[in-house]
ZAMARGU-4260 file (C-alpha; in steps of 0.2 Angstrom, whole numbers, plus 5000, padded with zeros to 4 digits):
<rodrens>
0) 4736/4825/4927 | 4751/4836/4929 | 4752/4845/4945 | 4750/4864/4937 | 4732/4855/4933
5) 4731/4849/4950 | 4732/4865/4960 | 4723/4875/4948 | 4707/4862/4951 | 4710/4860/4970
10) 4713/4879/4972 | 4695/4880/4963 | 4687/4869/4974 | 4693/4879/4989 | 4687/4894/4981
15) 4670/4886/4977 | 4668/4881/4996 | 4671/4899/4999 | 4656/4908/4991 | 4645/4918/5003
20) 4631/4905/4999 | 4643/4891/5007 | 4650/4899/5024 | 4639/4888/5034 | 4647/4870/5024
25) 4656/4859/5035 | 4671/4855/5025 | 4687/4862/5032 | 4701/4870/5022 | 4711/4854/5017
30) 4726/4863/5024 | 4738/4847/5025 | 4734/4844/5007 | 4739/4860/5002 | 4756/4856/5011
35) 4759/4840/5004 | 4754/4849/4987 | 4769/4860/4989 | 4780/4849/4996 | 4778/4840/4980
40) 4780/4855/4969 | 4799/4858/4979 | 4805/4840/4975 | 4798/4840/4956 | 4808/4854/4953
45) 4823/4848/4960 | 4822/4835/4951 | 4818/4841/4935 | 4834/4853/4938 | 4844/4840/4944
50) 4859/4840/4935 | 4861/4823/4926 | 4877/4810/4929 | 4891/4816/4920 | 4890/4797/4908
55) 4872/4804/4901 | 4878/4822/4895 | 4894/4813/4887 | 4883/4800/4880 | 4874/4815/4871
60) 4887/4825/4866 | 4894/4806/4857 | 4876/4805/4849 | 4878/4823/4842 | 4897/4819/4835
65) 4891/4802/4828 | 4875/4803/4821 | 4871/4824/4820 | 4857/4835/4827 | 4843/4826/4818
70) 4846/4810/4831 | 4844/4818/4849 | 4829/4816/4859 | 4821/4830/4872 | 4832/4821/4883
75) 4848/4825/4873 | 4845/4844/4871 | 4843/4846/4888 | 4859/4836/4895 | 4867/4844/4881
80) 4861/4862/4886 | 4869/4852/4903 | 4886/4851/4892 | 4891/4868/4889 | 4899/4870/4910
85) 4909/4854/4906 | 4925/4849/4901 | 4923/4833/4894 | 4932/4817/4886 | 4946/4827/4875
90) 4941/4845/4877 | 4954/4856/4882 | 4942/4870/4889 | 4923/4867/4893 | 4910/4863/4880
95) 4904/4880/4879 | 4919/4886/4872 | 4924/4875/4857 | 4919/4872/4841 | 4905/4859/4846
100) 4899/4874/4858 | 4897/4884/4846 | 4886/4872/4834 | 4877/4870/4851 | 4874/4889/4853
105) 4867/4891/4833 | 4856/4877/4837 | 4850/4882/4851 | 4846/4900/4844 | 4835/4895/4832
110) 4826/4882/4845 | 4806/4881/4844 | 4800/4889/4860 | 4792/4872/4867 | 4808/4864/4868
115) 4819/4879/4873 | 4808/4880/4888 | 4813/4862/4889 | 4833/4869/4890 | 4834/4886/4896
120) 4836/4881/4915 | 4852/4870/4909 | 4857/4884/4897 | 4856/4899/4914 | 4867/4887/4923
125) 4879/4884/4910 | 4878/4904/4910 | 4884/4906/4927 | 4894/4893/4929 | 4909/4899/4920
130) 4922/4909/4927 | 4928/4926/4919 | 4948/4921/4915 | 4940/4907/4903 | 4928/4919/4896
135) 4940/4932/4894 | 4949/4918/4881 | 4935/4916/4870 | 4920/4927/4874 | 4909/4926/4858
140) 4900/4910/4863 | 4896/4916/4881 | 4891/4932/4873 | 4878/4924/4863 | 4871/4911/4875
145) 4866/4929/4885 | 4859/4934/4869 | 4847/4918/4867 | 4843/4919/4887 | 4837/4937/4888
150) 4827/4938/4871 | 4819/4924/4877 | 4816/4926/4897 | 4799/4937/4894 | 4791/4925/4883
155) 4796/4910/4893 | 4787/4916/4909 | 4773/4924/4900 | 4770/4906/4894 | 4773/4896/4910
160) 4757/4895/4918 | 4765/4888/4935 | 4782/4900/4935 | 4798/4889/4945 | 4805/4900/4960
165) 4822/4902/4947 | 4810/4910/4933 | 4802/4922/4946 | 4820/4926/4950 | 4825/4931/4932
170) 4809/4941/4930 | 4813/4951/4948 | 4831/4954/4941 | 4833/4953/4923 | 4850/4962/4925
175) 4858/4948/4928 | 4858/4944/4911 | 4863/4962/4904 | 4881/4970/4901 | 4880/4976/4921
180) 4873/4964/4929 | 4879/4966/4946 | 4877/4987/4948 | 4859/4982/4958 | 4867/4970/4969
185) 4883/4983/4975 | 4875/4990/4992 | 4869/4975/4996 | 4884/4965/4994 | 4897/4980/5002
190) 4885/4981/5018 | 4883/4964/5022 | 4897/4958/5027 | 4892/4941/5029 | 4888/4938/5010
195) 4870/4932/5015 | 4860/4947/5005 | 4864/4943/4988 | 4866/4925/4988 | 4848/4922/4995
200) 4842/4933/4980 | 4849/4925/4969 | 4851/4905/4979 | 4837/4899/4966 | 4849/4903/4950
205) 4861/4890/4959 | 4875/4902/4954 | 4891/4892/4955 | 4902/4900/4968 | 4918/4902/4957
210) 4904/4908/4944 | 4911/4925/4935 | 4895/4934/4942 | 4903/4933/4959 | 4919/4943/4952
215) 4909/4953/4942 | 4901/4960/4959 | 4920/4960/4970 | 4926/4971/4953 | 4913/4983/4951
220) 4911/4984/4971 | 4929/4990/4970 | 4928/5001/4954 | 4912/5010/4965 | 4924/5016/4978
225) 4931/5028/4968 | 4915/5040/4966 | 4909/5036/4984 | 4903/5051/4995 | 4917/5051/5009
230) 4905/5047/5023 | 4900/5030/5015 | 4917/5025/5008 | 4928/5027/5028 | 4908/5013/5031
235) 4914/5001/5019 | 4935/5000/5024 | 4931/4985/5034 | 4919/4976/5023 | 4933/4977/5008
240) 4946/4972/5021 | 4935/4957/5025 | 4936/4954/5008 | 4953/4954/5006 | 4956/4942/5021
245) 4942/4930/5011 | 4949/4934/4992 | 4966/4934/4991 | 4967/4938/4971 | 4958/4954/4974
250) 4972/4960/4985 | 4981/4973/4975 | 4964/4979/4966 | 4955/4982/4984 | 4972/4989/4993
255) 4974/5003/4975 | 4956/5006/4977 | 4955/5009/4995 | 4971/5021/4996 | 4969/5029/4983
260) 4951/5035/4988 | 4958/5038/5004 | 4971/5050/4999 | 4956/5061/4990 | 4949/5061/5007
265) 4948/5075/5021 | 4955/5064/5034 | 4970/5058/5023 | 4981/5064/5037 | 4973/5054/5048
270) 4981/5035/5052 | 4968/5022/5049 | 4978/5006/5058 | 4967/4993/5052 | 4973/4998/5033
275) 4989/5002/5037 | 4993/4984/5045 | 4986/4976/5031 | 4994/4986/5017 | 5011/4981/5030
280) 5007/4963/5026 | 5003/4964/5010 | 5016/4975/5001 | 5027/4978/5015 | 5035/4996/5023
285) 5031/5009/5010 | 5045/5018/5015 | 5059/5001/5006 | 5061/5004/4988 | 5061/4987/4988
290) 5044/4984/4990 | 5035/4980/4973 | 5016/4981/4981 | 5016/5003/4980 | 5021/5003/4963
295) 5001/5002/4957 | 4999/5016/4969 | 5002/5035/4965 | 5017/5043/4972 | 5007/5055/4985
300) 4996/5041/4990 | 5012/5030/4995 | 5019/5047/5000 | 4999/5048/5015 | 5004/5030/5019
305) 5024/5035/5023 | 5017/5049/5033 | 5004/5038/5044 | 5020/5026/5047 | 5029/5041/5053
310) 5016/5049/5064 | 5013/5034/5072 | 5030/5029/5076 | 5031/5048/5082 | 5018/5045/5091
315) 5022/5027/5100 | 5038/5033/5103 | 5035/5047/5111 | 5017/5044/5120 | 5015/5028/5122
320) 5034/5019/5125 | 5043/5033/5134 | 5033/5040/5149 | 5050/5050/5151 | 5052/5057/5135
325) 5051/5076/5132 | 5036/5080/5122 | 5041/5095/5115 | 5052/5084/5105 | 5035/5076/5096
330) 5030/5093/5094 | 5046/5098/5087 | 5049/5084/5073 | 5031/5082/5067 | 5031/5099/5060
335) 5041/5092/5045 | 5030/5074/5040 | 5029/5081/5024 | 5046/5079/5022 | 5049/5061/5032
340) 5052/5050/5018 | 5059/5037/5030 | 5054/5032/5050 | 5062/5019/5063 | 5060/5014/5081
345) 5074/5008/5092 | 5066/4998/5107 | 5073/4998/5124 | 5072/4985/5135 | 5055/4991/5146
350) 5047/4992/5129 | 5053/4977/5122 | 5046/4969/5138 | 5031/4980/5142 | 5014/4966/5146
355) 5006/4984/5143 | 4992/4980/5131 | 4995/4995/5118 | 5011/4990/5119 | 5009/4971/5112
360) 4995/4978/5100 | 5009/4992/5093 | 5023/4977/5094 | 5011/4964/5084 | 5006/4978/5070
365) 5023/4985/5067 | 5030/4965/5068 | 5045/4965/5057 | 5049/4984/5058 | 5055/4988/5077
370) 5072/4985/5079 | 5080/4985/5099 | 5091/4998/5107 | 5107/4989/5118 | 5119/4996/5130
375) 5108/5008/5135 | 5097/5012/5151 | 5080/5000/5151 | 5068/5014/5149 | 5076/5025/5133
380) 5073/5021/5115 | 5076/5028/5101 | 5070/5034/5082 | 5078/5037/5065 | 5073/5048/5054
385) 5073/5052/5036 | 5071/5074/5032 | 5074/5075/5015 | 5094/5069/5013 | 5094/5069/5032
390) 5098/5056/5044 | 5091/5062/5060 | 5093/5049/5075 | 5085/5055/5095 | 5081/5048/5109
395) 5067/5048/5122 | 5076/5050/5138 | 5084/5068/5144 | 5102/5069/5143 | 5103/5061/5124
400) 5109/5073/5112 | 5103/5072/5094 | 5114/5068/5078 | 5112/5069/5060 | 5119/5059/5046
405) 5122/5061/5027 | 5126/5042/5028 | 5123/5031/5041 | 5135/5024/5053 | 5128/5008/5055
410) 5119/4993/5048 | 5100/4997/5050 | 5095/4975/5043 | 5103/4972/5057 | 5090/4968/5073
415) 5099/4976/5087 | 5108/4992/5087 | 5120/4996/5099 | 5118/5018/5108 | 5135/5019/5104
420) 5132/5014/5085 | 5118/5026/5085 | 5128/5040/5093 | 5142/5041/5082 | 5148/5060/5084
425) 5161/5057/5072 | 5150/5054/5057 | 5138/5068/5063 | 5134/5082/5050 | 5130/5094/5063
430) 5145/5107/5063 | 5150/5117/5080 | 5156/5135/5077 | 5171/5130/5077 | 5168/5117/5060
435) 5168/5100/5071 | 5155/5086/5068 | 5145/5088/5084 | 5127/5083/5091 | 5115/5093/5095
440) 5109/5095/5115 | 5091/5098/5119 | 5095/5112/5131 | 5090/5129/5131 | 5081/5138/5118
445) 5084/5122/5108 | 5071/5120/5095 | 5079/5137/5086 | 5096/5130/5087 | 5089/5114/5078
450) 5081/5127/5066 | 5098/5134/5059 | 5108/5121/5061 | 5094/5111/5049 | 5093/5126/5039
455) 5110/5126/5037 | 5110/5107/5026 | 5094/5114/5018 | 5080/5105/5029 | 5066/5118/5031
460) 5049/5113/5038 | 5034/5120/5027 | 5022/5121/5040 | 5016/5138/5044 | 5008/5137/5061
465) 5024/5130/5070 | 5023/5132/5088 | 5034/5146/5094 | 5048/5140/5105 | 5048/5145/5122
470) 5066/5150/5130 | 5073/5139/5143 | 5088/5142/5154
</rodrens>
């Protein structure tokens, strides 16, 4: 008697003992019965699932080669269906795609429905449990093992008169088996960070974890970022970062996605830290030709990413390091971002040293871009930067003029700069009335000065609602 039988006769005999003519019989619900009953059921099914040891399937695959399809048992189709997610004895790529697979395939199309209900669990497996490089290679077998599943996924359960948990699954989500199979599963995937959602969906499929359905998700999870609404893309930063961190080989198609949907943002002028520490680790300063990662990024979206690095350093450098530092300077050289193509901090020693813990956090985020300040007083720093052709170098503490450089005079890979390399009034492309390189003082009515003496090397800002200088004596 088979258990379907089984449950279908003790079921009845509940429902018997359940008429209104019987509510005053004795006999109690055999409750532990029914327990043991599906207790049974799990372990059947595992074992008619099981995968068998890897000597069976190769002895099958030798009675195919030897003696030809019209010599394998029940056994054999279903350790061959088995097969088709291994590479075995001299097969260079799994079963599935060589030649054999191939025959394997056109049999198993034109299988009689009994005993393709014997194989189709084997053949689902072997579905998923290929990854999409090796399909990419040779996609026609793979193509038509999806074929042979979904034409026959209705049937099968319609004639299952006890459905296994797998089958149900495949009933609840026959997109798994279409051309997009992952669209369904995308929210559920992107908002979960913990990767639970979609694998207890799916945890009776026994999708292989390097399974192609898995990239299929990551990919088209990316590929989704681009048409977000704003609101729900700035939710799921973290969750792709995550991702990221967990999946390595995804890291230039995650970083692209998320930047470049940033860029089309409102808030692109807005530094998101968390992004722009990893894009730092992963491709490096945006702001060094030398660094191959922005290439796959558009030139304005490296160009948002330049101007968070500047803004921040702007704004480390002038409230957060230097409690002494004139802050009209900040207002002063942020009115021309657009134009910073280039941005470094010089560290004095109070900085260098600061416990503070906004300083540490700044310090581990920019690792490998702040460079120290020397022979200077403990508490002043100092910051390059880039206008257009422009070298412009300042410092934090009153008292230190400004300079400007076509080229500079020092060696910027080197980790400590000397105030007197950085002050190098000699190289200075700031002219005095009287044509001598000169610095500039921050005295007075200063901001105009910097104006038209930045105006006179063709550095203009472009923003319209500069502030307008107060006069100082």
């Amino acid at each position: 008697m088979s258990i379907a039988i089984l449950k279908q006769r003790l079921n009845q005999s509940i429902d018997n003992f359940s008429e209104a003519d019987q509510v005053h019989n004795k006999f109690a619900k055999p409750t532990k019965l029914m327990k043991t009953l599906a207790i049974i059921e799990r372990k059947f099914d595992d074992m008619e699932n099981a995968h068998p040891i890897e000597e069976k399937i190769v002895n099958s695959v030798l009675k195919l080669e030897e003696h030809g399809k019209d010599y394998l048992t029940k056994r054999d189709w279903k350790n061959l269906a088995w097969s088709l997610s291994k590479k075995l004895l001299s097969y260079e790529d799994k079963i599935l795609f060589t030649f054999v697979g191939s025959q394997l395939i056109e049999q198993f199309s034109k299988m009689d429905p009994e005993l393709l209900k014997t194989v189709y669990f084997p053949l689902l497996y072997s579905y998923f449990a290929v990854e999409q490089d090796e399909i990419n290679k040779r996609p026609n077998n793979w193509v038509q093992l999806r074929n042979i599943l979904n034409s026959n996924r209705s049937t099968l359960f319609q004639a299952t008169l006890r459905p296994k948990k797998w089958l149900i699954t495949l009933t609840d989500h026959p997109e798994v088996l279409s051309l997009d199979p992952s669209k369904r599963f995308i929210r559920d995937f992107l908002y979960n960070s913990d990767d639970s959602r979609v694998s207890s969906q799916l945890e009776s499929l026994s999708i292989a974890p390097n399974s192609w359905f898995w990239d299929s998700l990551i990919n088209t999870s990316i590929k989704s970022v681009k048409t977000m609404k704003e609101e729900d893309y700035f939710k799921v930063i973290p969750r792709f970062l995550l991702l990221l961190e967990k999946n390595p080989i995804y890291t230039t198609a995650i970083l692209t996605a998320l930047l470049e949907r940033y860029a089309a943002t409102s808030k692109r002028a807005v530094v998101h830290e968390s992004l722009k520490h990893v894009c730092l680790t992963q491709w490096d300063n945006p702001q060094y030709d030398s660094s191959a990662g922005w290439r796959n990024v558009s030139s304005d979206t490296r160009k948002m990413v330049i101007q968070w690095f500047v803004r921040a350093d702007l704004e480390a450098f002038f409230k957060l390091f230097s409690q002494t530092a004139d802050v009209d300077r900040f207002d002063y050289w942020i009115k021309f971002i657009d134009k910073i193509s280039f941005s470094q901090i010089f560290l004095g020693p109070a900085a260098v040293q600061s416990r503070h813990a906004e300083h540490r956090k700044f310090r581990e985020l920019n690792h490998g871009r702040l460079k120290n300040i020397t022979g200077s007083t403990p508490s002043n720093n100092a910051f390059l930067l880039k206008i257009d052709n422009v070298h412009i170098v300042d410092f934090s503490d009153t008292g230190n003029a400004c300079y400007g450089y076509s080229d500079l005079p020092f060696n910027l890979s080197k980790k400590n700069i000397t105030v007197h390399e950085l002050k190098s009034k000699q190289h200075s492309i700031f002219k005095s009335d009287s044509g001598r390189a000169t610095s500039l003082s921050h005295s007075g009515n200063w901001e105009a000065k910097f104006d038209e003496k930045l105006a006179e090397l063709g550095v203009f800002s472009s923003q319209s609602n500069s502030p307008k200088y107060k006069k100082r004596y």
